[in-house]
KEDRENMI-876409 format. One record per residue (C-alpha): x, y, z; residue in one letter; chain. Coordinates in Angstrom, 2 decimals. Example, Ala and Ser with C-alpha at 12.3 -4.5 7.8 and 13.67 -1.06 7.14 Angstrom:
         X         Y         Z   code   unit
     12.30     -4.50      7.80      A      A
     13.67     -1.06      7.14      S      A
% end
This chain:
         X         Y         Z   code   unit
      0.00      0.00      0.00      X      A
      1.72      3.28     -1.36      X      A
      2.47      5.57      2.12      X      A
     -0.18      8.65      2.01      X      A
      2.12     11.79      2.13      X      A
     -1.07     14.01      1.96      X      A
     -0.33     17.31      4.75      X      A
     -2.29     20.12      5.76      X      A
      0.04     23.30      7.08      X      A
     -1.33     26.36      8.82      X      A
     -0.71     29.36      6.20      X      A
     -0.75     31.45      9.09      X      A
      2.86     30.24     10.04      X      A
      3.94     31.23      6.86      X      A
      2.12     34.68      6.96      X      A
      3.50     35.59     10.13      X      A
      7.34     34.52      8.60      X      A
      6.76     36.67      5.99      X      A
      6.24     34.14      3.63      X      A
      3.97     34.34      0.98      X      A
      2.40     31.14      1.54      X      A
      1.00     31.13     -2.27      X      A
      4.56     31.66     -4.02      X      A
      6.91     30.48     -0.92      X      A
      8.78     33.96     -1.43      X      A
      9.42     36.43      1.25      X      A
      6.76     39.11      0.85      X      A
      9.83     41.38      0.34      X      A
     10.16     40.01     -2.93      X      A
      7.04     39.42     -3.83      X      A
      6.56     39.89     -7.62      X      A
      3.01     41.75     -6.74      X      A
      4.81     44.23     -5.06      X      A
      4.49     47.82     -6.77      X      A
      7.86     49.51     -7.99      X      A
      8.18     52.13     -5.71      X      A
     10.01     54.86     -8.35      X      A
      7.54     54.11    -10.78      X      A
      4.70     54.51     -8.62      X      A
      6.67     57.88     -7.69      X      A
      6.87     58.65    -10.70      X      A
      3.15     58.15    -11.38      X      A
      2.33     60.67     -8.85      X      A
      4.39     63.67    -10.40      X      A
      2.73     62.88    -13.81      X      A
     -0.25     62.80    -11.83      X      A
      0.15     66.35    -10.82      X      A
      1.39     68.06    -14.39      X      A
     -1.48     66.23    -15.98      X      A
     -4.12     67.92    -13.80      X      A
     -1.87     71.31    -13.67      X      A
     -2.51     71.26    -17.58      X      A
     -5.92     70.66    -17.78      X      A
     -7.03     73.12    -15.20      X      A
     -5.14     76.06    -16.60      X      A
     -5.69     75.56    -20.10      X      A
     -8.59     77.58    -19.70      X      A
     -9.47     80.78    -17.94      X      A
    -12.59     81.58    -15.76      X      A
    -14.12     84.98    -15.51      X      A
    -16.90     86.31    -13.84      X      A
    -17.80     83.50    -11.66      X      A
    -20.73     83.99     -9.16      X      A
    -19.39     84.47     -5.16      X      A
    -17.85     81.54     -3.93      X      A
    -16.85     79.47     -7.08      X      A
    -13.52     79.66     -8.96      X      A
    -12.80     78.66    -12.13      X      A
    -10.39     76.01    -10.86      X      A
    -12.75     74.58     -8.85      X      A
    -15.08     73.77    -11.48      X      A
    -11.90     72.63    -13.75      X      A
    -11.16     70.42    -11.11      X      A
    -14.27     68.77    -10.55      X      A
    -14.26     68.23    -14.54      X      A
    -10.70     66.76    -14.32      X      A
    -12.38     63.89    -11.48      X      A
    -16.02     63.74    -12.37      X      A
    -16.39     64.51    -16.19      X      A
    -19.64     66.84    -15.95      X      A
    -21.16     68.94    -13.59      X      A
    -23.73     70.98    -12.43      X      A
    -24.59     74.69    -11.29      X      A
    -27.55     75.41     -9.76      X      A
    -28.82     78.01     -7.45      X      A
    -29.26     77.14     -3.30      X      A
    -30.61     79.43     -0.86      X      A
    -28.82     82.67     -2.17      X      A
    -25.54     81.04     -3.42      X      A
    -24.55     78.63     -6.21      X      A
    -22.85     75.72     -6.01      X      A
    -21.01     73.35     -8.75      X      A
    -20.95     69.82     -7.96      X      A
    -21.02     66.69    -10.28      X      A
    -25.01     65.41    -10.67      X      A
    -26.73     62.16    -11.07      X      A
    -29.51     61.08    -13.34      X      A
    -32.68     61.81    -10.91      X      A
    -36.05     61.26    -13.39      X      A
    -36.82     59.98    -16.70      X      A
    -34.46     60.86    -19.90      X      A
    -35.89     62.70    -23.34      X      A
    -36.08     61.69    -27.23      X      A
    -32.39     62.53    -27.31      X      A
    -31.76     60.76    -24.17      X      A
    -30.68     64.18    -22.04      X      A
    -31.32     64.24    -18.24      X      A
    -35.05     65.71    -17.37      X      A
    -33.95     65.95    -13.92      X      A
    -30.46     65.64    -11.82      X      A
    -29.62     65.60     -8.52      X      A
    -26.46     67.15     -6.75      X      A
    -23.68     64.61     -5.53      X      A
    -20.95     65.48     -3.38      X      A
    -17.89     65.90     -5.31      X      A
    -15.38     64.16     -2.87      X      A
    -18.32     61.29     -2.29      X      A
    -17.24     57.53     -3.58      X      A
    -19.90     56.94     -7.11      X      A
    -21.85     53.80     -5.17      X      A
    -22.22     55.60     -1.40      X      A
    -26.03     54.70     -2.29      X      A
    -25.59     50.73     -2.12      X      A
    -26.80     48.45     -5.17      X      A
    -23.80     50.83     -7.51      X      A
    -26.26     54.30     -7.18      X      A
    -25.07     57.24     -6.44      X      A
    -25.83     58.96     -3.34      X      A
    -27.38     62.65     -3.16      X      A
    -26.32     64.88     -1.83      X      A
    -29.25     66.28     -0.28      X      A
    -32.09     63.96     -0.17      X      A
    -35.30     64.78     -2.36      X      A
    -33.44     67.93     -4.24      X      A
    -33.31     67.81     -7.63      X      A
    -33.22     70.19    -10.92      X      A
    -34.25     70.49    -14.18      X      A
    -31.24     71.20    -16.22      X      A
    -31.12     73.81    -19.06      X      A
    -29.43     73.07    -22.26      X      A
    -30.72     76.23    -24.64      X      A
    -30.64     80.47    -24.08      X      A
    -33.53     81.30    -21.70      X      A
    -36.35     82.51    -23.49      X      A
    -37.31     86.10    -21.52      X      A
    -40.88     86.10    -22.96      X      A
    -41.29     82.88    -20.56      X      A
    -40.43     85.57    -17.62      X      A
    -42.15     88.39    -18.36      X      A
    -45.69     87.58    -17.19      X      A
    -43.79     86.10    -13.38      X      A
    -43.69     88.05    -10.21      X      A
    -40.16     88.64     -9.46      X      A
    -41.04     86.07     -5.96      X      A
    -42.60     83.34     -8.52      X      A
    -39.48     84.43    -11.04      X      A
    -36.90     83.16     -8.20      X      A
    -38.63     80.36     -7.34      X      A
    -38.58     79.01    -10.80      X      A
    -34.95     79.95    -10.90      X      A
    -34.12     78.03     -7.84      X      A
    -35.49     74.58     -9.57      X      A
    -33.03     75.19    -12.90      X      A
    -29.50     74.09    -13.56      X      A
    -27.06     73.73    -16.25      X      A
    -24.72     71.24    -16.92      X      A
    -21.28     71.29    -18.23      X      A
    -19.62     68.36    -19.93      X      A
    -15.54     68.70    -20.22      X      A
    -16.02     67.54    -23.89      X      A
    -18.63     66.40    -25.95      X      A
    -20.75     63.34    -24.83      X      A
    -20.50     59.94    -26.71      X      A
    -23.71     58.06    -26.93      X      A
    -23.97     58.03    -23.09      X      A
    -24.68     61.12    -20.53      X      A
    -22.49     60.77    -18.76      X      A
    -18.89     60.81    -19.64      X      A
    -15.15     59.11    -18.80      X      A
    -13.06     61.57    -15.94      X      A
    -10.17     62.74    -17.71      X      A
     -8.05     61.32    -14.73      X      A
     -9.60     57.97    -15.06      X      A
     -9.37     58.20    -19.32      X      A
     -5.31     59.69    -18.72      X      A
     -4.42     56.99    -15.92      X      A
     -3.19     54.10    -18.32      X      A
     -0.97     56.65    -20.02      X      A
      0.54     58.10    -17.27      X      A
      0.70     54.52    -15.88      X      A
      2.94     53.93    -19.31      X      A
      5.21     56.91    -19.41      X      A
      5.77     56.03    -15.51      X      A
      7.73     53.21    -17.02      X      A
      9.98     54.66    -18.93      X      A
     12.21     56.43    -16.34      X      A
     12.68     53.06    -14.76      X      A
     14.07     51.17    -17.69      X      A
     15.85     53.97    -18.63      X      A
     17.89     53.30    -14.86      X      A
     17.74     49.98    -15.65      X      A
     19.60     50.00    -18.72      X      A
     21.87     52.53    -17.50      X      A
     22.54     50.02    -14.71      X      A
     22.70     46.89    -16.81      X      A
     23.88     47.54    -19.71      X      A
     23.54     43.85    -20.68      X      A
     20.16     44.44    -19.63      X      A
     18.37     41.75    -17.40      X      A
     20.23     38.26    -16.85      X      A
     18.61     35.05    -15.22      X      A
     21.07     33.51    -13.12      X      A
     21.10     29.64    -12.75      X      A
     19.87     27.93     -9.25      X      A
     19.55     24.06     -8.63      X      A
     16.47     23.94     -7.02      X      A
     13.23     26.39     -6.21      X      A
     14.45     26.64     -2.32      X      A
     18.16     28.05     -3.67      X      A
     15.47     30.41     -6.19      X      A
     14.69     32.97     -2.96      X      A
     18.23     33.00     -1.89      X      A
     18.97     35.48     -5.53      X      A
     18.18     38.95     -4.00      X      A
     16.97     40.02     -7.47      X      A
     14.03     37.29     -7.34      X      A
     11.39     37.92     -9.60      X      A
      8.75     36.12    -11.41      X      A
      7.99     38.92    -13.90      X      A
     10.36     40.15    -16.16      X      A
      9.05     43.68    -16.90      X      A
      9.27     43.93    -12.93      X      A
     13.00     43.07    -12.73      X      A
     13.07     45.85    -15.56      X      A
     11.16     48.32    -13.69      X      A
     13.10     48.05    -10.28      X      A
     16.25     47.99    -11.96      X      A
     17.14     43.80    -10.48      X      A
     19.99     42.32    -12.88      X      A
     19.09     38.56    -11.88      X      A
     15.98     36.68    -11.78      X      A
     15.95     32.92    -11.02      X      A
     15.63     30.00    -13.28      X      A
     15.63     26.88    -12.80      X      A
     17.79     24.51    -15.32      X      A
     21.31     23.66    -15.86      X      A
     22.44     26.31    -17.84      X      A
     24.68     28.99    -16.46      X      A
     22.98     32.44    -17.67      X      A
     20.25     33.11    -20.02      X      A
     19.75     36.95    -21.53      X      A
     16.14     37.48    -21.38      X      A
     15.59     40.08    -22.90      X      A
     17.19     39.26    -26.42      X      A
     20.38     41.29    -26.43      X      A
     18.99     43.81    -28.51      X      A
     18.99     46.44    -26.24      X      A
     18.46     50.32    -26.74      X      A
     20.04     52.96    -25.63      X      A
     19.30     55.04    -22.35      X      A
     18.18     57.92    -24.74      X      A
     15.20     55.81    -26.54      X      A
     13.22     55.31    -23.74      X      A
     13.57     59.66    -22.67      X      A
     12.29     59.91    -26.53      X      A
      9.74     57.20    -25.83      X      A
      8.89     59.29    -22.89      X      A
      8.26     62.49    -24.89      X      A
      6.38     61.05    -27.31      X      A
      4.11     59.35    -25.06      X      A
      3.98     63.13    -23.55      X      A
      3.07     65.10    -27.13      X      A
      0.13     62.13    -27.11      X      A
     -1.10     63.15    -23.69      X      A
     -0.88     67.18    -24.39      X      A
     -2.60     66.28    -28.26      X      A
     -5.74     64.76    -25.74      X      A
     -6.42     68.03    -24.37      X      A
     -5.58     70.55    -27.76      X      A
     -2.25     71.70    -26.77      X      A
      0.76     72.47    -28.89      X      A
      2.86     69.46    -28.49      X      A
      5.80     68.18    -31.07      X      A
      4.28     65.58    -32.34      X      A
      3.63     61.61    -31.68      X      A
      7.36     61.00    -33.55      X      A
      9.88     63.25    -33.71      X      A
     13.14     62.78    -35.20      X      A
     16.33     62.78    -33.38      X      A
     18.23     64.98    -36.36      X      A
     17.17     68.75    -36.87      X      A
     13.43     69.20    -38.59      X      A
     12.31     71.60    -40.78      X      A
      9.73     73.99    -40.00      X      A
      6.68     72.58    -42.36      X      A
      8.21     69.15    -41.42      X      A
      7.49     69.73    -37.60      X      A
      4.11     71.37    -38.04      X      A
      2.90     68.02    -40.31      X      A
      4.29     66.18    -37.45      X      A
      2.32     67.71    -34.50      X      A
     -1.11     67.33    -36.64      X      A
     -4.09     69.75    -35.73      X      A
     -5.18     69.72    -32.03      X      A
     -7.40     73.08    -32.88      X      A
    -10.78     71.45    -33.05      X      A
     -9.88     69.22    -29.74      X      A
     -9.34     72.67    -27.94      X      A
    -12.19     74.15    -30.04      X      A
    -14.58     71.13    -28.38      X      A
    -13.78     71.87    -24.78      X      A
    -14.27     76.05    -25.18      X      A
    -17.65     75.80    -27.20      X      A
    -18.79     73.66    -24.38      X      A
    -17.55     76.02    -21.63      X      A
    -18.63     79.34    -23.54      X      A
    -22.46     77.37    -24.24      X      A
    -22.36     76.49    -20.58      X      A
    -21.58     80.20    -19.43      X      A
    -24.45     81.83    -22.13      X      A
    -26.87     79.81    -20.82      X      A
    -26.16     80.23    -17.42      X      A
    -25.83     84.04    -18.01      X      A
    -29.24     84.28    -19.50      X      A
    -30.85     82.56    -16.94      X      A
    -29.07     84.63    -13.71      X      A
    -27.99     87.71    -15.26      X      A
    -24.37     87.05    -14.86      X      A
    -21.34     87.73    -17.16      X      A
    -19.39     84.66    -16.50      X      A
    -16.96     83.29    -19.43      X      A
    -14.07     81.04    -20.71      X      A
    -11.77     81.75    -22.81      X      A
     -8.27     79.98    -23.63      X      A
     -5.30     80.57    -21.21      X      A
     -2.73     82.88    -21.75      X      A
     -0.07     80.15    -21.54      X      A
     -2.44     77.80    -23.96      X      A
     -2.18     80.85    -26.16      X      A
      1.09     82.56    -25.72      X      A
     -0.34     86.13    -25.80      X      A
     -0.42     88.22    -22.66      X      A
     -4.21     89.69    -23.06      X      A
     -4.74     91.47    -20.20      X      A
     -1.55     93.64    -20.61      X      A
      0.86     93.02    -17.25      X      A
      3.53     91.75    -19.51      X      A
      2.83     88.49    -18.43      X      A
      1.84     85.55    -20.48      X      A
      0.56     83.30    -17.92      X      A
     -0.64     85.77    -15.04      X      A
     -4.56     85.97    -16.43      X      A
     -7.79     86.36    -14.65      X      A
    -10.06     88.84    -12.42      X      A
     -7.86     87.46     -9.63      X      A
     -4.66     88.12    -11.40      X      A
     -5.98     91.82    -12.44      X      A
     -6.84     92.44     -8.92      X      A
     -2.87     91.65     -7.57      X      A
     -2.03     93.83    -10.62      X      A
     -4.06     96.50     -9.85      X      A
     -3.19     96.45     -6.02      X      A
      0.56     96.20     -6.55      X      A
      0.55     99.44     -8.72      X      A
     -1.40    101.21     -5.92      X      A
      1.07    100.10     -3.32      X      A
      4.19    100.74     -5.97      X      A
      2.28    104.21     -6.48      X      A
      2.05    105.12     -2.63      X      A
      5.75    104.36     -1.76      X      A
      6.76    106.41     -4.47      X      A
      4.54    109.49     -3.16      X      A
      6.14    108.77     -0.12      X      A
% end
């Protein structure tokens, strides 16, 4: 009768060596874990790509309380939102289908959420109001005044109070509701967080990565570069992996390797993509390592106008419709650094805004006084 060798073990034992009791590898070298300068990395990127899309565009006239980064912001996370009139202030906060939908499938009525609220705080994946019971009708065309003229300023108001209008960052698809351009720019960034790494790594290894040969699995964990994933040896810069087999070294990654400056023009291409997504000048998906003419380069880069031109006729609708229904004279209009003019004259492309104008305007008071002085 063949001897039963069947055991049971308490993965707890393991856990608590910090053992991974799935791969038998220290938890230090798990393969699963993230590559801590890439994941650096991805934060920074992180940062510049929201920096760029909230200052592409500048905000003017905004009612009390709301800034035009605020509501860039909330586009850059949520997609869409809403403003709408509470009490005596107005508020801009992303919305949720709260009704029935029309022939062209548009939102009848909406309801506020919370813009730092998680999208399923309701249960069953709905979203969860903001304020129970309040919703709005949203606006999508130039208030008519002949609807107003027959209203009671009181009645006027309270028909005011029950209207919204909704901004989209660009133009829907088929759906409502559209993609966040963090969640839409996250697999990008995600690749062009790569590229610094292997750029180290092959700076480091210029043989690039090299499995080194162990006898058996248990001698496999005693290789400090242990990895079962090649692209994560790559990323963390490890020159060995382990393999098990009786040769001495295998190159893994075909010998072929390029230099430290391909992956920095990988990385810039991969950046002119990102900046073509939001309709700024950029240099192009390829460019050429050798000098480029000037019709050569502006061939290269393609036309980004009409991918600018989408977000600003959505913004400039949004603000005429909002203006005719509350009397206000807010507006959008393309960045100073987007455009590389200096339009509100304090020899300073980049300085824009009724916020900007207002330091102007009380520096050269102040400047003005101490001379007088």
């Amino acid at each position: 009768m063949a001897k039963n060798n069947a055991k049971m073990y308490d993965p707890n034992v393991a856990i608590a060596a910090g053992i991974n009791p799935n791969t038998g590898l220290p938890y230090r070298m798990d393969a699963g874990k993230p590559c801590e300068l890439q994941n650096n990395i991805r934060k920074q990127l992180r940062v510049m790509d929201e920096q760029n899309a909230i200052n592409r565009y500048t905000w003017t006239g905004t009612p009390k309380g709301l800034t035009g980064k605020m509501i860039e912001r909330i586009l850059y996370y949520r997609g869409q939102g809403m403003i709408f009139m509470l009490g005596d202030k107005f508020y801009f906060l992303p919305y949720a289908l709260d009704g029935t939908i029309d022939v062209y499938g548009r939102f009848t009525s909406i309801t506020p959420l919370p813009f730092n609220g998680t999208s399923n705080d309701g249960g069953e994946g709905k979203n969860k109001p903001w304020i129970q019971g309040l919703s709005f009708e949203p606006v999508y065309e130039v208030a008519d005044l002949e609807e107003w003229v027959d209203m009671t300023p009181e009645a006027a108001i309270d028909a005011l109070k029950k209207k919204a209008v909704i901004l989209h960052d660009y133009t829907p698809q088929i759906s409502q509701t559209i993609i966040p351009r963090q969640v839409l720019n996250d697999p990008l960034l995600d690749v062009m967080s790569e590229c610094i790494p292997y750029m180290r790594t092959n700076l480091v290894n210029s043989t690039g990565v090299t499995g080194m040969r162990v006898n058996n699995e248990n001698e496999s964990t005693e290789v400090y570069a242990a990895s079962n994933a090649i692209n994560k040896a790559a990323l963390e810069g490890r020159k060995y992996v382990p393999l098990v087999g009786n040769i001495d070294f295998q190159e893994l990654t075909g010998g072929n390797l390029a230099k430290s400056e391909e992956f920095m023009l990988a990385l810039q291409s991969l950046d002119n993509y990102r900046l073509s997504l939001y309709g700024l000048d950029n240099g192009g998906l390829f460019q050429k390592k050798s000098h480029m003419l000037e019709a050569e380069q502006e061939m290269n880069a393609g036309s980004t106008g009409l991918v600018a031109e989408d977000g600003l006729t959505n913004r400039q609708e949004f603000c005429t419709i909002f203006n005719s229904l509350f009397g206000y004279q807010m507006w959008c209009e393309p960045s100073e650094c987007t455009m590389g003019i200096d339009r509100d004259g304090d020899m300073i492309a980049g300085s824009d805004g009724e916020a900007a104008t207002e330091r102007k305007m009380a520096a050269t008071t102040t400047d003005g006084g101490n001379e007088n002085e």
